[in-house]
C-alpha positions as CSV (number, residue, x, y, z in Angstrom):
1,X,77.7,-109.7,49.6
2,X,74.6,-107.6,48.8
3,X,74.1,-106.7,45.7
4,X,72.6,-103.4,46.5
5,X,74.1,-100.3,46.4
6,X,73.8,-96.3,47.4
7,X,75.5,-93.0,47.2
8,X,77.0,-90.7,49.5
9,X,78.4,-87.3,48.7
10,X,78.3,-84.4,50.6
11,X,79.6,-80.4,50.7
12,X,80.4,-79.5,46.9
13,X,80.5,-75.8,47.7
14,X,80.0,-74.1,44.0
15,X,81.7,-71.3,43.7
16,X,80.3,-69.3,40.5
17,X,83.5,-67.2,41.0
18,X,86.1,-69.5,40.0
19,X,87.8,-68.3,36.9
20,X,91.2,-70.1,35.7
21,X,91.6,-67.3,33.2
22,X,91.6,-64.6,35.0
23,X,94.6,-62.1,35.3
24,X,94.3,-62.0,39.3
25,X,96.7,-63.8,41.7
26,X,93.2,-65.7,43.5
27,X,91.5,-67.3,41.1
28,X,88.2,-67.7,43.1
29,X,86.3,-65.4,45.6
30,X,86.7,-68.7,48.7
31,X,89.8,-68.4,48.9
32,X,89.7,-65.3,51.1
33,X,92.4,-63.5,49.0
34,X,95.3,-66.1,49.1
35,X,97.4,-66.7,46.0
36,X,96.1,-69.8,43.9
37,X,99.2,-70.6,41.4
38,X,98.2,-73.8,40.6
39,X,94.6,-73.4,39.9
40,X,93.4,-75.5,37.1
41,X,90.6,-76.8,35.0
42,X,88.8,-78.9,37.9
43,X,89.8,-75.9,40.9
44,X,92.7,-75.1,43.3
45,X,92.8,-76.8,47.3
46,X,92.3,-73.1,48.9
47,X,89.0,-72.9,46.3
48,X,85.5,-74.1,46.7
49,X,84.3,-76.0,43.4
50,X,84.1,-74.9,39.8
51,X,80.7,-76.2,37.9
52,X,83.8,-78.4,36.1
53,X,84.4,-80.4,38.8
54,X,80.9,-80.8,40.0
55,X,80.3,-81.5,36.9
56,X,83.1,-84.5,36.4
57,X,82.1,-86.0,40.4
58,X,78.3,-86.2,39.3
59,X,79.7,-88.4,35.7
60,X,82.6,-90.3,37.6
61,X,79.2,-91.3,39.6
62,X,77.3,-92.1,37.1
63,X,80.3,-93.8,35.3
64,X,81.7,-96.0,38.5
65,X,78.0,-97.0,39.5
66,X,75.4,-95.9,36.8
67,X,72.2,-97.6,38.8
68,X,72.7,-97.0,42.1
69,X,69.1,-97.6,44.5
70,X,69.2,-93.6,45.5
71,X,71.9,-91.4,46.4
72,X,72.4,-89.7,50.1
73,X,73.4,-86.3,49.6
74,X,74.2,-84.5,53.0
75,X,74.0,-80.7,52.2
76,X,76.1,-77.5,51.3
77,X,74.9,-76.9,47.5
78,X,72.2,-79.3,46.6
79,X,69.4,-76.1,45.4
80,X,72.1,-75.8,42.9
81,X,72.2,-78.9,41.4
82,X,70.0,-79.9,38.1
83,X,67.6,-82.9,38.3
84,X,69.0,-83.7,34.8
85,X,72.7,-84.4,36.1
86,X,71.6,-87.1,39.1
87,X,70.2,-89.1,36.8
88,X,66.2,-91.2,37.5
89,X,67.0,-92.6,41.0
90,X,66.1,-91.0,44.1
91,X,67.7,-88.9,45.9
92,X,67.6,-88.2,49.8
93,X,69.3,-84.7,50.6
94,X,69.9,-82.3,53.4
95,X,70.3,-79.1,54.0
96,X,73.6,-77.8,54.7
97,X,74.6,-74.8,57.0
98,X,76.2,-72.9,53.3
99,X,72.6,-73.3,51.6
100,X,71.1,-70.3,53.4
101,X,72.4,-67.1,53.5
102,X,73.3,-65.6,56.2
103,X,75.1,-69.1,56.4
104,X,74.4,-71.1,59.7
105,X,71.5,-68.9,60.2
106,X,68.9,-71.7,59.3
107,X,65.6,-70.3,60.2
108,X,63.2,-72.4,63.0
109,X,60.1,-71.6,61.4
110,X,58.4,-71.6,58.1
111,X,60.9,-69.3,55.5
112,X,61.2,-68.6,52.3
113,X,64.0,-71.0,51.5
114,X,62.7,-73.9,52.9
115,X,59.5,-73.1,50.4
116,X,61.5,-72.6,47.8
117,X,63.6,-75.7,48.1
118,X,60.8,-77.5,48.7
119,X,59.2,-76.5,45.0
120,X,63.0,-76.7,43.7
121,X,63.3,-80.8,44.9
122,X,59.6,-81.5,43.7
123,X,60.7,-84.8,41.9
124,X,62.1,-86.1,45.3
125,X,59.6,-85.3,47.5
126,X,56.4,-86.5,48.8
127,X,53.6,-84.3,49.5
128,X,53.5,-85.0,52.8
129,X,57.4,-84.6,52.9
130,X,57.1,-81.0,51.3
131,X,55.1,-79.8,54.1
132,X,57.1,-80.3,56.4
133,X,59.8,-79.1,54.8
134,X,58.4,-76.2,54.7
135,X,57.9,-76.1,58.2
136,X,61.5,-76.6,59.4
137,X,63.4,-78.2,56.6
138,X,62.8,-81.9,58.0
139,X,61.1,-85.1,56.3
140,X,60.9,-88.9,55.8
141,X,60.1,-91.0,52.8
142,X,60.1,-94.9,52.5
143,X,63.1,-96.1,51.0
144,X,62.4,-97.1,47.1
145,X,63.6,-100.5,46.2
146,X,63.6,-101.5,50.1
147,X,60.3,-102.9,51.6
148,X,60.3,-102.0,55.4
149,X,63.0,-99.1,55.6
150,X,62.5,-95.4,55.6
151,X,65.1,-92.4,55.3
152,X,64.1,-89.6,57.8
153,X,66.0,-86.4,57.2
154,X,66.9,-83.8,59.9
155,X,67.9,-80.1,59.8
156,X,70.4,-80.3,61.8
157,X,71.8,-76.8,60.9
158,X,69.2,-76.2,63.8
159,X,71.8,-77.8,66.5
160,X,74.2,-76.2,64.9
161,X,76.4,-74.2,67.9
162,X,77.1,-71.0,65.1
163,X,73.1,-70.6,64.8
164,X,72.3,-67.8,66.9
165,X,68.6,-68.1,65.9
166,X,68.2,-71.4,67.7
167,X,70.1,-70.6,70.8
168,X,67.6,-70.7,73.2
169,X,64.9,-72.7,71.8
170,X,64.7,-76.5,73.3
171,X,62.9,-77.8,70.1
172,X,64.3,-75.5,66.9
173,X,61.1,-76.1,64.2
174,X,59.5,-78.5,66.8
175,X,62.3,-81.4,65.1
176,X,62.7,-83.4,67.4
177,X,59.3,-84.0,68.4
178,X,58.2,-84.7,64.9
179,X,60.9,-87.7,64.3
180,X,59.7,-89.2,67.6
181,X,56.3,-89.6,66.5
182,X,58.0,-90.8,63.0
183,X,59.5,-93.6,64.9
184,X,56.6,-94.6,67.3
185,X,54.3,-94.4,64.4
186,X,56.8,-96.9,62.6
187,X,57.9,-99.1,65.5
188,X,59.3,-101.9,62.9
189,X,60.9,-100.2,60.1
190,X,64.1,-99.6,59.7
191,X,65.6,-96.1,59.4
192,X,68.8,-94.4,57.8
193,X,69.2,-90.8,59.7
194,X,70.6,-88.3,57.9
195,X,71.5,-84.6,58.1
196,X,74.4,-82.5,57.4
197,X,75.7,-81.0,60.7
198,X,76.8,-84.4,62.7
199,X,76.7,-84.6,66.4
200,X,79.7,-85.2,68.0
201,X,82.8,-83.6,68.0
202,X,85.8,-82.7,64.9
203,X,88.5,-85.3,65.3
204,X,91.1,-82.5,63.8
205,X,90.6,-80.1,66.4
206,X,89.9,-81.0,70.2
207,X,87.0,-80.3,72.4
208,X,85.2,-78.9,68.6
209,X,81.9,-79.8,68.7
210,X,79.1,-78.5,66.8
211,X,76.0,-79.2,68.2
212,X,75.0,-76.9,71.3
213,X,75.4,-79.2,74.7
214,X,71.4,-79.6,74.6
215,X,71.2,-80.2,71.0
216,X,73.9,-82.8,71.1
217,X,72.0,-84.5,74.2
218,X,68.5,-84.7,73.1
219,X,69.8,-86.1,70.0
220,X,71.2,-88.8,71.4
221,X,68.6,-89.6,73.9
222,X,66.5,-89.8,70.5
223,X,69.1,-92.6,68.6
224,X,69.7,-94.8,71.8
225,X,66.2,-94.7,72.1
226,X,65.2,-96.1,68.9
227,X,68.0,-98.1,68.5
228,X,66.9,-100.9,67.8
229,X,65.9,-99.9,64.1
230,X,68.1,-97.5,63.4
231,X,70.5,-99.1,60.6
232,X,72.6,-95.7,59.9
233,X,73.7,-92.1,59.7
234,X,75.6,-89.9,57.4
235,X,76.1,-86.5,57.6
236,X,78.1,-84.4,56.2
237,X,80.2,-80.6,57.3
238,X,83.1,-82.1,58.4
239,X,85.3,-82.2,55.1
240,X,86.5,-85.1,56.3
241,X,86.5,-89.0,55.9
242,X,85.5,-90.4,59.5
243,X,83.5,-92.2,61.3
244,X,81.3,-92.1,65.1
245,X,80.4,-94.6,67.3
246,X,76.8,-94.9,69.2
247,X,76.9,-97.2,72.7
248,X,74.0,-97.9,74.9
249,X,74.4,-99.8,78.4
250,X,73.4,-103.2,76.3
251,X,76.4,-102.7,74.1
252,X,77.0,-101.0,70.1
253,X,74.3,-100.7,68.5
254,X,75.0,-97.8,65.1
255,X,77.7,-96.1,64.0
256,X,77.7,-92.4,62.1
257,X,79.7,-91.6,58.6
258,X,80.9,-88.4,57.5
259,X,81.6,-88.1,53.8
260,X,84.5,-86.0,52.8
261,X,84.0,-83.1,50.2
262,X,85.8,-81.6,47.6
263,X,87.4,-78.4,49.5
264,X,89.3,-76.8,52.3
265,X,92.5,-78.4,50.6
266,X,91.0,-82.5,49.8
267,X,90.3,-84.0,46.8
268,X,86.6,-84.6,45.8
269,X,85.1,-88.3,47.3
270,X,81.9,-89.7,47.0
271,X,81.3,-93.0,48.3
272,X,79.5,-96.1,48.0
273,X,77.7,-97.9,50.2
274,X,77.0,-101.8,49.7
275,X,74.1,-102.7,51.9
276,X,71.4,-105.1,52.6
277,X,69.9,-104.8,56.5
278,X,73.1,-103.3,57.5
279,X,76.1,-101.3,56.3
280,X,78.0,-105.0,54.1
281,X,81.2,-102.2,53.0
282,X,81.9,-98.7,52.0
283,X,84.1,-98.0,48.6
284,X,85.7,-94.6,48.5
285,X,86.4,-93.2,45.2
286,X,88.0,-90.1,44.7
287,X,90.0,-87.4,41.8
288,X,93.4,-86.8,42.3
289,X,93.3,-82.7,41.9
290,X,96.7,-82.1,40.9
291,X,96.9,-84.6,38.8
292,X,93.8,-83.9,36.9
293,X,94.7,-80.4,36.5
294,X,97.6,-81.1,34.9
295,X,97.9,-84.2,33.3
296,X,94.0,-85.3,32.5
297,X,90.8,-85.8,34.6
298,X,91.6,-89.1,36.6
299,X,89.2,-90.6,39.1
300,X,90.2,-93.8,41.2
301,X,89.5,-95.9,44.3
302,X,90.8,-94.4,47.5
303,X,89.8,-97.6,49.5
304,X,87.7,-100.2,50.4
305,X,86.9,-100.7,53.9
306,X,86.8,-104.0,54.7
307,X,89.9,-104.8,52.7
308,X,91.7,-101.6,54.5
309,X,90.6,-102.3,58.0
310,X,90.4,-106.4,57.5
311,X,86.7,-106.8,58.7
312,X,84.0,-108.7,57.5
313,X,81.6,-105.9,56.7
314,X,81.1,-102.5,57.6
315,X,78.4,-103.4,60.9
316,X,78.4,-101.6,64.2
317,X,80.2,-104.2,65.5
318,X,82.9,-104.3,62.5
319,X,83.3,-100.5,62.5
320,X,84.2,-100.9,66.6
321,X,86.9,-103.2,65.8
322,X,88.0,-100.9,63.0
323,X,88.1,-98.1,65.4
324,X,89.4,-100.3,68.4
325,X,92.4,-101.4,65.5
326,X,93.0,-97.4,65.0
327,X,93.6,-97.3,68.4
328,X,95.7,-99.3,69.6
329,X,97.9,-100.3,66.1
330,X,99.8,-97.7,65.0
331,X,100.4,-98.8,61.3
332,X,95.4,-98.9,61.4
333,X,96.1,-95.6,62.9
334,X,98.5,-94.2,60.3
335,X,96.3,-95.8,57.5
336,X,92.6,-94.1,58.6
337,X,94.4,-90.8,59.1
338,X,95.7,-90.7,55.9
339,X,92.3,-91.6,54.4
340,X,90.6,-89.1,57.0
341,X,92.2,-86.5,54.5
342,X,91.8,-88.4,50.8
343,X,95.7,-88.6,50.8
344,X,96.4,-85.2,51.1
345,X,97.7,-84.6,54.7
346,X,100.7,-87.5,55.0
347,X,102.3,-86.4,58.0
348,X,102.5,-88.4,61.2
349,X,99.6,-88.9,63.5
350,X,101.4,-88.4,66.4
351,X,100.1,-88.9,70.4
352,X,97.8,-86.0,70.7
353,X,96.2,-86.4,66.9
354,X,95.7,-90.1,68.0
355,X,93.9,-88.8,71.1
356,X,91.7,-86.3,68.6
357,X,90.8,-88.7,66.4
358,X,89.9,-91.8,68.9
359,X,88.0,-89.8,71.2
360,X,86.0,-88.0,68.6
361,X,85.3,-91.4,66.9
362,X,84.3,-93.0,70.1
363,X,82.6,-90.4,72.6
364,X,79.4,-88.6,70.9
365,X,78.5,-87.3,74.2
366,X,80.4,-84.3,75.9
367,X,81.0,-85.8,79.3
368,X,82.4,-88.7,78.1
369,X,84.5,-87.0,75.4
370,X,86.4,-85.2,77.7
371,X,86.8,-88.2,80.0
372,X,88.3,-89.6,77.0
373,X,90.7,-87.3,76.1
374,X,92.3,-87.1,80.0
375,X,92.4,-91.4,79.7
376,X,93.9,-91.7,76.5
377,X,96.5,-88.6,76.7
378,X,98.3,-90.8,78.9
379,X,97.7,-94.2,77.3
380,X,99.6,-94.4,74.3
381,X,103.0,-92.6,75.5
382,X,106.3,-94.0,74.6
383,X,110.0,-92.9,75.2
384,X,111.5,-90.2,72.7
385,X,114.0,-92.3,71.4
386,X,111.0,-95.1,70.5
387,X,109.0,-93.2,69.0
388,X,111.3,-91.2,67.0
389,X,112.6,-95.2,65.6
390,X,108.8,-96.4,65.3
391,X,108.2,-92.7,63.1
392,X,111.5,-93.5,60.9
393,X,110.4,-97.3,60.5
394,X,106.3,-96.4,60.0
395,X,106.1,-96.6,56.4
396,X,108.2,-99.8,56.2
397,X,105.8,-101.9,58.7
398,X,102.9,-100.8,57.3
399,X,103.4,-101.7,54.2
400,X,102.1,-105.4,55.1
C-alpha cells in the first residue's frame, strides 16, 4: 500500500449559540426550538457544533494522523476555522452553501465574501488562485508532495437547485468554462475535483437532487470528458457517508465521495484517504456522541473500506463491485447503510431504501436515475413471509 495519506472532513456547522449551561429547554439556536435533554460537553444530535467538538475532531486529527500530505475540506464553516488549529500542511477547501448568508444564495460575480475569504485563506492560496476566487469562489493549485497532480476546486453552491441567483444563468461566475481551459491547459496531470454541493442525487430521499437539470448535465459532460485524468471527487452537503459512480460508453472510469459531518443527528467523521495514483482505501474515524458526553471524549474507527467491503483498494473499479455487492447482498447492503449514517440509524434497509440508495449511488444523471428507480423497484421483491424471516435472521448472517 501507499504510504501517502490525506484528509477529508466536511460540514462542521459552528453554532456560537450552543450553551450546555443554559436554563432553557434547547440548548442551541439549530435546533429550531426542539427540546435537547441530553445535550452535553461535545453538543446534542438536533444541534449544530459547539467550538468543543470542533475543537476535539481537529486534535483526534491531528492525533490519528499528525502528518497527513494536505487535508480536503469540502465546505460549511471553513472562514471560521484558525490556521493555528490545522496544523503546517495544506489545505484544499470549498465553499459551502451555510458560508454565506443569505445561505445558498452564493453570489455569481465578484462579492464581498469571496474577497474576504480569499484574504482570510491567504496561507493556502496562490496568487493566481486568489483571483479567481474572487471572481466566483473557484481555483486550482498543484498538489504539494505530488509531482503531476493538481486539486481544482469548484463553487458548486452555484449548481445548487435552492440558488435563486443562478437560476437562469448557463455559466454562474463563468465556472465551467474556466476549469475547461484548466484541463486543456494541463492535458496530462492528474486532478482531484472537489466542491461541496455534489452532483447527483440524496440516496435518503428519492428523485432529491441538488444541482439544477442543466447544472447537473454540463457537469458531467465536463468529468466524462476529461476522464481520463481525473483520479477523484469529494464533496460534501450531504451529512452522509456515501459514495457515486461516473460511467462513460468505454466503461467506469471515477467515482465521487461524500464525507459525513457532525450534525442533523450523526456523529462527527473525518476520513482518511490512502492514495498513490488512485484512491488504495478510505479509513473512517468517528466520536461516539453519547458516549463522549457522558462517559469521556472517545474517538474510534468506524471502518475500513476494503476490509468492510472485501476489495483490493478503493479504485473505480473496486468501488463498482462494492456498490454492485450493496446491491445485490443483503447482509453488503445492511452493512453500507448502517455506515451511510456513522451507526446511528440501525433500522432495516428495506426494498424501497435499497432502491434509494443504489440508484443514487449509481445514476448521476437524471434520465438514467429515474430509469433506475422504475428497474430496481421491481428487482429485489420477495414474499412477505421471506422477507419478514430474512429481517429476523439479518443480524445473525451478517455477522460473518
Amino acid at each position: 500500500p501507499s504510504d501517502s495519506y490525506f484528509w477529508h472532513i466536511s460540514g462542521l456547522h459552528w453554532d456560537p449559540s450552543y450553551d450546555v449551561g443554559s436554563n432553557s429547554a434547547s440548548k442551541c439556536a439549530s435546533s429550531g426550538g426542539r427540546p435537547t435533554p441530553n445535550a452535553g460537553r461535545f453538543g446534542d444530535y438536533s444541534c449544530d457544533s459547539p467550538w468543543t467538538l470542533i475543537n476535539s475532531t481537529l486534535s483526534a486529527m491531528r492525533g490519528i494522523l499528525p502528518d497527513p500530505d494536505f487535508i480536503i475540506w469540502t465546505g460549511d464553516i471553513t472562514p471560521h476555522v484558525p490556521d493555528e488549529q490545522l496544523g503546517v500542511e495544506p489545505v484544499y477547501s470549498a465553499m459551502g452553501n451555510h458560508d454565506y448568508h443569505p445561505k445558498n444564495q452564493m453570489p455569481p460575480e465578484k462579492n464581498n465574501i469571496y474577497e474576504q475569504t480569499a484574504n482570510l485563506w491567504h496561507g493556502w492560496l496562490h496568487a493566481a488562485s486568489k483571483e479567481t476566487f474572487k471572481i466566483g469562489g473557484y481555483y486550482t493549485e498543484k498538489l504539494l508532495y505530488q509531482t503531476g497532480f493538481r486539486v481544482v476546486v469548484l463553487n458548486t453552491n452555484l449548481y445548487y437547485d435552492q440558488n435563486k441567483l443562478t437560476e437562469n444563468i448557463k455559466d454562474p461566475a463563468d465556472q465551467f468554462s474556466w476549469a475547461d481551459k484548466v484541463e486543456e491547459a494541463k492535458p496530462s496531470v492528474l486532478v482531484y475535483i472537489i466542491g461541496h454541493v455534489p452532483p447527483g442525487f440524496f440516496e435518503k430521499k428519492r428523485d432529491k437532487a441538488w444541482f439544477r437539470k442543466e447544472f447537473n448535465k454540463r457537469y458531467i459532460d465536463l468529468i466524462q470528458k476529461y476522464s481520463a485524468v481525473i483520479q477523484g471527487q469529494f464533496f460534501g452537503h450531504h451529512h452522509t457517508d456515501s459514495f457515486r459512480m461516473f460511467y462513460s460508453s468505454k466503461g467506469i472510469f471515477n467515482s465521487a465521495t461524500n464525507s459525513v459531518t457532525c450534525c442533523a443527528s450523526f456523529d462527527p467523521t473525518p476520513q482518511i484517504f490512502n492514495y498513490s495514483k488512485l484512491t488504495v482505501d478510505i479509513i473512517t474515524y468517528y466520536m461516539n456522541l453519547t458516549y463522549s458526553n457522558v462517559v469521556h471524549e472517545r474517538w474510534e474507527k468506524a471502518y475500513r473500506l476494503t476490509e468492510a467491503f472485501r476489495v483490493p483498494d478503493a479504485s473505480p473499479t473496486s468501488m463498482h463491485r462494492v456498490m454492485e455487492r450493496i446491491s445485490s447482498d443483503k447482509c453488503y447492503l445492511q452493512k453500507y447503510y448502517e455506515f451511510n449514517s456513522v451507526n446511528y440509524d440501525l433500522t432495516e434497509c428495506h426494498a424501497d431504501c435499497r432502491v434509494d440508495h443504489v440508484c443514487a449511488m449509481r445514476e448521476v444523471d437524471f434520465e438514467a436515475y429515474e430509469k433506475c428507480v422504475v428497474k430496481e423497484g421491481g428487482s429485489f421483491n420477495a414474499p412477505v413471509l421471506f422477507t419478514l424471516l430474512l429481517s429476523l435472521m439479518l443480524s445473525l448472517l451478517c455477522l460473518n
